[in-house]
N, CA, C and O of each residue as an XYZ file, in Angstrom:
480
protein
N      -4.105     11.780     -3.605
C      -4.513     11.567     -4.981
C      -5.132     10.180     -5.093
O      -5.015      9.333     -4.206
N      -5.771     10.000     -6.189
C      -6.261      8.590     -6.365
C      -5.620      7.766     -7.195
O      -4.704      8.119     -7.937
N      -6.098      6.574     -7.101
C      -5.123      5.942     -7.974
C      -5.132      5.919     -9.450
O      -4.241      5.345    -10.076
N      -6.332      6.662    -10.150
C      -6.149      7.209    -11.771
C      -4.875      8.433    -11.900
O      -3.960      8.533    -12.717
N      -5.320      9.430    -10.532
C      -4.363     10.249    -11.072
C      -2.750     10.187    -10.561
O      -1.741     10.764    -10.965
N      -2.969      9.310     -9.589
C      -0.869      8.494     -9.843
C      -0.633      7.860    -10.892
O       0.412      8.153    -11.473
N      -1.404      6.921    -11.409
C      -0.993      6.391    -12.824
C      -0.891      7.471    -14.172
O      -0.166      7.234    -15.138
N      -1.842      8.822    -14.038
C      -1.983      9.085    -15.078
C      -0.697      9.984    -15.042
O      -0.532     10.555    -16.120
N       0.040     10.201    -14.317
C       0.859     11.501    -13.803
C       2.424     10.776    -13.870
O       3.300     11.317    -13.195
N       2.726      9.734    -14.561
C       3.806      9.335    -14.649
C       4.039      8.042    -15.604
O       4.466      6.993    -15.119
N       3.730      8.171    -17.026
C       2.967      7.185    -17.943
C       3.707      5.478    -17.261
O       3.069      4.436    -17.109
N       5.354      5.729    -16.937
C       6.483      5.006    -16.519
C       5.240      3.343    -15.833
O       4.926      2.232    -16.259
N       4.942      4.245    -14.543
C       4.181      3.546    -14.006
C       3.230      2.334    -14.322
O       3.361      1.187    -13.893
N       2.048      2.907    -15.327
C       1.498      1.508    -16.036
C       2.046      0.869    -16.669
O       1.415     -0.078    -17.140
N       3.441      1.008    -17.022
C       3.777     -0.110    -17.978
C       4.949     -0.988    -17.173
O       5.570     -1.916    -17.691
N       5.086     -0.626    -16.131
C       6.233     -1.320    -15.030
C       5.660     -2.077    -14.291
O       4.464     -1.987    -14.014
N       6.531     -3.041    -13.813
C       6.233     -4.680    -13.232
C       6.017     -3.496    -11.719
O       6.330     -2.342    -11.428
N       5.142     -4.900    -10.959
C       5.165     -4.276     -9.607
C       5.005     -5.420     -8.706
O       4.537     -6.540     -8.911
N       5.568     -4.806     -7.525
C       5.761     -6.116     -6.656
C       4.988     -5.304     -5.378
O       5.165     -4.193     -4.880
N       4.034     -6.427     -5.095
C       3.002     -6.116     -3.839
C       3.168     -6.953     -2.521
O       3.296     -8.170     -2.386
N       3.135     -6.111     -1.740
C       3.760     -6.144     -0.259
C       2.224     -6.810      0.536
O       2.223     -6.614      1.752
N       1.719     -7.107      0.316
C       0.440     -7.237      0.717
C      -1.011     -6.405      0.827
O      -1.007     -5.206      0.550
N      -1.678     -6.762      1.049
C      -3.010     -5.998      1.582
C      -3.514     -5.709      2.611
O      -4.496     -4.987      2.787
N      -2.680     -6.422      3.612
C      -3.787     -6.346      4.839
C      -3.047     -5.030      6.341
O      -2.973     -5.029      7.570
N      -2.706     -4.219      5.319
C      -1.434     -3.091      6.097
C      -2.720     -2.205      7.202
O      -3.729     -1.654      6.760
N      -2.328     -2.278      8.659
C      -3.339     -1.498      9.275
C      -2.435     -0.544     10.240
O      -1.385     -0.771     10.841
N      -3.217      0.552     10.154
C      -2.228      1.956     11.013
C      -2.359      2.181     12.837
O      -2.045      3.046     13.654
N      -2.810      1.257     12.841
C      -3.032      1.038     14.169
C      -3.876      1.779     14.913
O      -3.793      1.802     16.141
N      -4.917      2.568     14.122
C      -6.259      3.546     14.733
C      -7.413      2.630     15.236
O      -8.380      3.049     15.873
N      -7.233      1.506     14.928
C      -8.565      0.540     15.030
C      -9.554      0.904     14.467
O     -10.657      0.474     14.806
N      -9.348      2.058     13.166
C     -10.644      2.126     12.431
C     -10.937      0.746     11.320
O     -12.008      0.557     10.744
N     -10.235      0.248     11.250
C     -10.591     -1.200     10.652
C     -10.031     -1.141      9.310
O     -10.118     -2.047      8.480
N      -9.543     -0.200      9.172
C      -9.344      0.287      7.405
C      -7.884     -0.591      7.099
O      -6.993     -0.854      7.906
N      -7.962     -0.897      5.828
C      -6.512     -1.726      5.196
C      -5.856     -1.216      4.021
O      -6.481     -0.528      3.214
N      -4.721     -1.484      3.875
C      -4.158     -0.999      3.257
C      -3.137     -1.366      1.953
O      -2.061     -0.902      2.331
N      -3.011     -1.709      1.177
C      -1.999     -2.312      0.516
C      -0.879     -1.934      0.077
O      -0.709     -0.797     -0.364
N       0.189     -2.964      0.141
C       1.686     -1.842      0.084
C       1.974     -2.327     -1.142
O       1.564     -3.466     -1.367
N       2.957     -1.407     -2.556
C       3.382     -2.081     -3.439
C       4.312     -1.505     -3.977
O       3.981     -0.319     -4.008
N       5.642     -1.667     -4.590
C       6.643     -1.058     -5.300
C       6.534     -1.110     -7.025
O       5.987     -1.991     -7.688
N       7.198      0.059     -7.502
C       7.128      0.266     -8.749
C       8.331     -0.134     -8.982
O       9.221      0.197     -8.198
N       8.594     -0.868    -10.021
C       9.951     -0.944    -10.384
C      10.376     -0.038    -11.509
O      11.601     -0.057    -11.621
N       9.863      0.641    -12.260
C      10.404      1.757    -12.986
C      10.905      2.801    -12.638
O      11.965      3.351    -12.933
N      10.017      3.078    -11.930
C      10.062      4.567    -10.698
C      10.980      4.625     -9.147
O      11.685      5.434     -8.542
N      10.451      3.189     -8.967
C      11.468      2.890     -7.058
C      10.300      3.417     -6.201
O      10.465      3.636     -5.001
N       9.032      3.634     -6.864
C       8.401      4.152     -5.642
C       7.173      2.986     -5.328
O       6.417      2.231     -5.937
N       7.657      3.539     -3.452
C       7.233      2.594     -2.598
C       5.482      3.149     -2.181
O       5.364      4.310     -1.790
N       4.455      2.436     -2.271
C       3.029      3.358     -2.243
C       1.934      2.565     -1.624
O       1.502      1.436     -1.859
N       1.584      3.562     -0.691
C       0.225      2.814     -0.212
C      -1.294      3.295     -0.925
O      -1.730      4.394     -1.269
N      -1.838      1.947     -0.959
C      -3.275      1.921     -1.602
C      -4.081      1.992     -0.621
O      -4.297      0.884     -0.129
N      -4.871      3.243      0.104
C      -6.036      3.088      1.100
C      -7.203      2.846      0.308
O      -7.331      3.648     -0.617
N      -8.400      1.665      0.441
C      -9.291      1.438      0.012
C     -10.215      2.149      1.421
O     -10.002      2.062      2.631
N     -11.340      2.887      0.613
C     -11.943      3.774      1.358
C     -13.097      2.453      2.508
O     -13.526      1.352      2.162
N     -13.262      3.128      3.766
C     -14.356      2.326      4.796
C     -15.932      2.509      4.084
O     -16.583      3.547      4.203
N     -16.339      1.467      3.435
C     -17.582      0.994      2.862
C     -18.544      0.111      3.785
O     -17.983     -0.945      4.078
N     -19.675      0.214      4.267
C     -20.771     -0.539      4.374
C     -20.891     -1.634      3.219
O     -21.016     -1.422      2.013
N     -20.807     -3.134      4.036
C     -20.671     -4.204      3.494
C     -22.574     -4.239      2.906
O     -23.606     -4.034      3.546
N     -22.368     -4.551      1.619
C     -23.849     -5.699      0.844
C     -24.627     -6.539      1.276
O     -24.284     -7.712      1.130
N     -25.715     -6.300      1.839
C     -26.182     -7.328      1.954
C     -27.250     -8.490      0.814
O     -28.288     -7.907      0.500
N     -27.182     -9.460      0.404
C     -28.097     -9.645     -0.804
C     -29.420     -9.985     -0.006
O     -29.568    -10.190      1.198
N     -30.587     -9.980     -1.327
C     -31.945    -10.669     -0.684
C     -31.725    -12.315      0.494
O     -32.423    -12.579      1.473
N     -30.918    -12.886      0.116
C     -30.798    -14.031      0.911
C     -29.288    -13.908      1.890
O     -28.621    -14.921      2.098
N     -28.961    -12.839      2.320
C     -28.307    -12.675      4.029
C     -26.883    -12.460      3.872
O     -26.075    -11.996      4.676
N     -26.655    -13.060      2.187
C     -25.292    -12.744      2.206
C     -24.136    -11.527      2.455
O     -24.379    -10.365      2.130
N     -23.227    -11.814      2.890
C     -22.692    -10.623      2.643
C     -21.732    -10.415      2.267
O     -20.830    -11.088      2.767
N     -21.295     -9.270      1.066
C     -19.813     -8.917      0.273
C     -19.800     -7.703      0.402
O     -20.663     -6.914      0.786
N     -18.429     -7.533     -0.049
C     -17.451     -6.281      0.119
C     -18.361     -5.353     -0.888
O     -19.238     -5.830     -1.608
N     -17.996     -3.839     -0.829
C     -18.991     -3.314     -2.427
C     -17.856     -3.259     -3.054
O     -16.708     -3.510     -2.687
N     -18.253     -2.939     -3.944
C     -17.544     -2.518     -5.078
C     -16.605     -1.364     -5.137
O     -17.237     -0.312     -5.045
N     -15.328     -1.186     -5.257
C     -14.303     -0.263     -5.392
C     -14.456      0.332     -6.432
O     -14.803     -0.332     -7.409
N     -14.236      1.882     -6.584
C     -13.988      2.264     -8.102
C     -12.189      2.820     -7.655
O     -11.543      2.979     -6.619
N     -11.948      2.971     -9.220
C     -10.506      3.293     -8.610
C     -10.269      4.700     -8.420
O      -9.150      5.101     -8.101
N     -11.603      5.768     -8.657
C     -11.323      6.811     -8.208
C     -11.420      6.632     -6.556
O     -11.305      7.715     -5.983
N     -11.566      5.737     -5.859
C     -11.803      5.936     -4.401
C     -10.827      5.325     -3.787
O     -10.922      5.225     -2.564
N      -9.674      4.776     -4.450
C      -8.473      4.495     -3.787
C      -7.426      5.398     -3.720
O      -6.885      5.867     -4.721
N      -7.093      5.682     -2.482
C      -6.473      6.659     -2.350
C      -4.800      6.167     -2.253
O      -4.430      5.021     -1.999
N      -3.774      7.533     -2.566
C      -2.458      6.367     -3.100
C      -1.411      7.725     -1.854
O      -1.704      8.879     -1.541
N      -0.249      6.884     -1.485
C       0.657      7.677     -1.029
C       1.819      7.225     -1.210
O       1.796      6.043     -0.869
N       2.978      7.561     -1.614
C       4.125      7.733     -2.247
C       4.781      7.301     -0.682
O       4.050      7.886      0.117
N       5.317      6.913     -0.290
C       5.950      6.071      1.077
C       7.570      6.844      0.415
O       8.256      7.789      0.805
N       7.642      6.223     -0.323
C       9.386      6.334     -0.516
C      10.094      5.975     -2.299
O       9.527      5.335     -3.185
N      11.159      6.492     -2.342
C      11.801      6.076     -3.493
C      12.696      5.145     -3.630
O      13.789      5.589     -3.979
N      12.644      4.063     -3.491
C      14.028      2.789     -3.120
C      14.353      2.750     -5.212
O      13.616      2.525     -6.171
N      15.440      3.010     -5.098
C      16.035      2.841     -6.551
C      15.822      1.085     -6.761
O      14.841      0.527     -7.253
N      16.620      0.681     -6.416
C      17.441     -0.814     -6.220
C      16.305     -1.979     -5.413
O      15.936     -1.706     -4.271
N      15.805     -3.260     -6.095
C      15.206     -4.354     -5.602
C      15.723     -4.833     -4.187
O      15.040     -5.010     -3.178
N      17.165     -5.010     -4.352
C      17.977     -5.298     -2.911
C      17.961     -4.000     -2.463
O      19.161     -4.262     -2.374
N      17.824     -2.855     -2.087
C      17.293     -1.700     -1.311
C      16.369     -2.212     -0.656
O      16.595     -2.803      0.400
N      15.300     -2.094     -1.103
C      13.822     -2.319     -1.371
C      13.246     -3.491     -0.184
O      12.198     -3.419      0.458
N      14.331     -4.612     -0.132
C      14.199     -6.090      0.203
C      14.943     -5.709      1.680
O      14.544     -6.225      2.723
N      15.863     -4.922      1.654
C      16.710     -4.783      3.455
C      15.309     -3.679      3.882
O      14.591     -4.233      4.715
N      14.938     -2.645      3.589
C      13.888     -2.064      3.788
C      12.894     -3.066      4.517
O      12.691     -3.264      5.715
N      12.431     -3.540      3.551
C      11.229     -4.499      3.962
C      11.795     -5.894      4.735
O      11.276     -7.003      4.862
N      12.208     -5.719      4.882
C      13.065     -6.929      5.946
C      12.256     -7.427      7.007
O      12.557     -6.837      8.045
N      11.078     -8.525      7.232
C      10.351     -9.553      8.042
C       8.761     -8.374      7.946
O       8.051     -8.039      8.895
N       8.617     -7.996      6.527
C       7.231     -7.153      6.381
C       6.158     -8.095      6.838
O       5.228     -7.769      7.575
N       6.428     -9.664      6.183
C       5.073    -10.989      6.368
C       4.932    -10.526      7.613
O       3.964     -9.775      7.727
N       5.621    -10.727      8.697
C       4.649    -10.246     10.282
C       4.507     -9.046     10.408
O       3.572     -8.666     11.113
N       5.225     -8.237      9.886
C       4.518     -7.071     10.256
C       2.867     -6.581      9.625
O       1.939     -5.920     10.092
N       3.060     -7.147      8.613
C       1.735     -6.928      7.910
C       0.214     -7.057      8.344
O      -0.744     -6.302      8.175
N       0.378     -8.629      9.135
C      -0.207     -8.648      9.982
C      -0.442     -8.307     10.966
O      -1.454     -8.803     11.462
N       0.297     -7.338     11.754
C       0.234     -6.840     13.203
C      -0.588     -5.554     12.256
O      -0.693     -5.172     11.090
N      -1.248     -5.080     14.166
C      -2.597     -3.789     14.007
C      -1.870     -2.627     13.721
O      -2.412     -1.592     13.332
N      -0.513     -2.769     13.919
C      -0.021     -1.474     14.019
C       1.191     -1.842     12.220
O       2.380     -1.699     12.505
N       1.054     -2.082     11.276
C       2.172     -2.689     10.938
C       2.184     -1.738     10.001
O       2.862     -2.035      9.017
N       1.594     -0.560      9.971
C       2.166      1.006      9.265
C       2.966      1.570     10.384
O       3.973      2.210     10.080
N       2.760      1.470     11.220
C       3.987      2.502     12.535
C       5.556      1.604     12.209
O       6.680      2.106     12.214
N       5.121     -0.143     11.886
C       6.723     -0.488     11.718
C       7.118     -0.204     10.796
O       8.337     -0.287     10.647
N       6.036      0.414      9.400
C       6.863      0.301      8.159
C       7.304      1.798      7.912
O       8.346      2.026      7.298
N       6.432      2.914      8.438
C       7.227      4.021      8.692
C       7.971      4.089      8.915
O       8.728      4.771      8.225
N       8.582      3.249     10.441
C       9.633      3.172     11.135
C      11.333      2.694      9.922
O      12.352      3.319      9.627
N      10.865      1.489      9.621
C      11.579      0.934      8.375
C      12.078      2.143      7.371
O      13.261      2.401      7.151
N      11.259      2.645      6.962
C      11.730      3.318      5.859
C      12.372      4.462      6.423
O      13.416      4.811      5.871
N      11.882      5.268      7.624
C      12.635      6.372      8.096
C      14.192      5.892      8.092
O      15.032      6.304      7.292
N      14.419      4.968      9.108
C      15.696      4.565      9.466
C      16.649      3.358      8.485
O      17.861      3.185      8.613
N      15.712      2.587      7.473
C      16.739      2.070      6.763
C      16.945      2.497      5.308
O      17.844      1.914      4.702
N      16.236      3.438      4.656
C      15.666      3.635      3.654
C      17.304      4.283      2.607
O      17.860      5.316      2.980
N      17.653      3.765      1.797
C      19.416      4.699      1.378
C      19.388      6.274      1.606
O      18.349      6.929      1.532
N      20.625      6.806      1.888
C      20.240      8.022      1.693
C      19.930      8.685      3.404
O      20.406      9.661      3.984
N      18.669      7.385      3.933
C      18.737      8.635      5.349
C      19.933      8.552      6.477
O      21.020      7.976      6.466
N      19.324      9.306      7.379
C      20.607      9.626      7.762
C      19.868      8.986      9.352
O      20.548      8.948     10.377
């Protein structure tokens, strides 16, 4: 889904604080793509933002920027439900390096499979 229709599909959501895990989350395909991680605090849900692979801008004089996102092209995935902030925080336990590593969706899968409440 995109990210209009996760927001629109649970009103809870836009009006709840959120705490963001970073941006620079990569799955370790080496397609270059990033990712951003962020929790809802109304809901407990844990969600990744894929911003789609775009051909960078170039202007008349060489520059170059990112294009432009719409938010129908961010794509969203529901990771997990952590009720509890301290849940949430043993979960994500040393995310800053992982975030940065190429692979640092295989650790956070990993994370949530095995520490997440509830699993087994």
């Amino acid at each position: 889904m995109n990210l209009e229709q996760f927001y629109d599909a649970d009103p809870r959501r836009r009006a709840s604080a959120e705490v963001e895990f970073g941006t620079q989350w990569e799955d370790g395909s080496g397609s270059g793509a990033y990712f951003g991680l962020s929790w809802i605090a109304d809901t407990g849900e844990l969600y990744l933002m894929a911003e789609p692979l775009e051909e960078p801008v170039v202007d008349p004089f060489g520059d170059v920027f990112a294009s432009p996102t719409r938010d129908l092209d961010l794509g969203v995935e529901v990771l997990a439900v952590i009720e509890s902030q301290d849940d949430l925080m043993s979960v994500l336990e040393g995310w800053q390096d992982a975030e940065v590593s190429d692979r640092g969706l295989v650790w956070l899968r990993g994370r949530i499979s095995e520490r997440s409440p509830g699993s087994n």
